[in-house]
C-alpha positions as CSV (number, residue, x, y, z in Angstrom):
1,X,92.7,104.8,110.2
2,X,93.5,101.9,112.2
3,X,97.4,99.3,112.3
4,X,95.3,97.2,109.5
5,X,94.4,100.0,107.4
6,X,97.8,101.9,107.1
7,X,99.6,98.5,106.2
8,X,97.4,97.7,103.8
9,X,97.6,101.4,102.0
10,X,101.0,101.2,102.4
11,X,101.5,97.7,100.6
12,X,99.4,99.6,98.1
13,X,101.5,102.0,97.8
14,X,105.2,99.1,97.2
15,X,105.6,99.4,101.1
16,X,106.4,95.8,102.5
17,X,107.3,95.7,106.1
18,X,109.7,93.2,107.5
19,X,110.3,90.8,110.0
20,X,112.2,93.1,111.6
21,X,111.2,96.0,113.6
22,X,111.2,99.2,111.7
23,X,112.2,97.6,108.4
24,X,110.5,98.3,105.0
25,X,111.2,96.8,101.5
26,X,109.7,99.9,98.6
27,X,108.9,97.9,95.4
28,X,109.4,100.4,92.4
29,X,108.7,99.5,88.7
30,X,110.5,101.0,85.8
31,X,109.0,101.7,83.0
32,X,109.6,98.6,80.1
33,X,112.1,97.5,83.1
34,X,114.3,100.0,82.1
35,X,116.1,102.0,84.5
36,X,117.2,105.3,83.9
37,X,120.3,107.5,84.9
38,X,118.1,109.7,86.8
39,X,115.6,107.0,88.4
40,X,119.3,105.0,89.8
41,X,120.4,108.9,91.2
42,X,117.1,108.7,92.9
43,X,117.1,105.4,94.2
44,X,120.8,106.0,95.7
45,X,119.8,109.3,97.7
46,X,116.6,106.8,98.8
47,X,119.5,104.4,99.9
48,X,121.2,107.6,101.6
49,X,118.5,108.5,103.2
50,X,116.9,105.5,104.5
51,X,118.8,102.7,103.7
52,X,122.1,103.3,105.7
53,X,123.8,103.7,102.3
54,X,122.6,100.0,101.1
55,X,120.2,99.1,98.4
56,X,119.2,96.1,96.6
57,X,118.1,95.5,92.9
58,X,117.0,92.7,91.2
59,X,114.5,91.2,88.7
60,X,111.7,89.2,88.0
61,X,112.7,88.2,84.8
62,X,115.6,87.9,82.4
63,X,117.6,90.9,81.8
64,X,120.3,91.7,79.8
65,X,123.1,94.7,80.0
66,X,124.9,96.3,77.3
67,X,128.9,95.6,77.6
């Protein structure tokens, strides 16, 4: 598999590189845009993890919280 290839499995895959070297975006998609409990405890240990302890959220659309 060649550079071309692997970028364009991984953009398949909600893997967007960056401008900067060694930087990713990962697209997820909630199901009905709804994000549960569990799925945010997952995307904070992918922040751990990867992310130096930073994530970022937002939407496409509107969205509305509970208060």
């Amino acid at each position: 598999m060649d550079a071309e290839d692997d970028r364009q499995e991984r953009r398949l895959n909600g893997v967007y590189d960056q401008k900067q070297e060694d930087v990713a975006m990962i697209r997820v998609k909630a199901p009905g845009g709804v994000a549960t409990p569990r799925m945010l405890e997952a995307f904070a240990v992918a922040a751990e993890r990867w992310g130096h302890g930073k994530g970022h959220f937002r939407t496409r659309g509107r969205y509305s919280s509970a208060t």
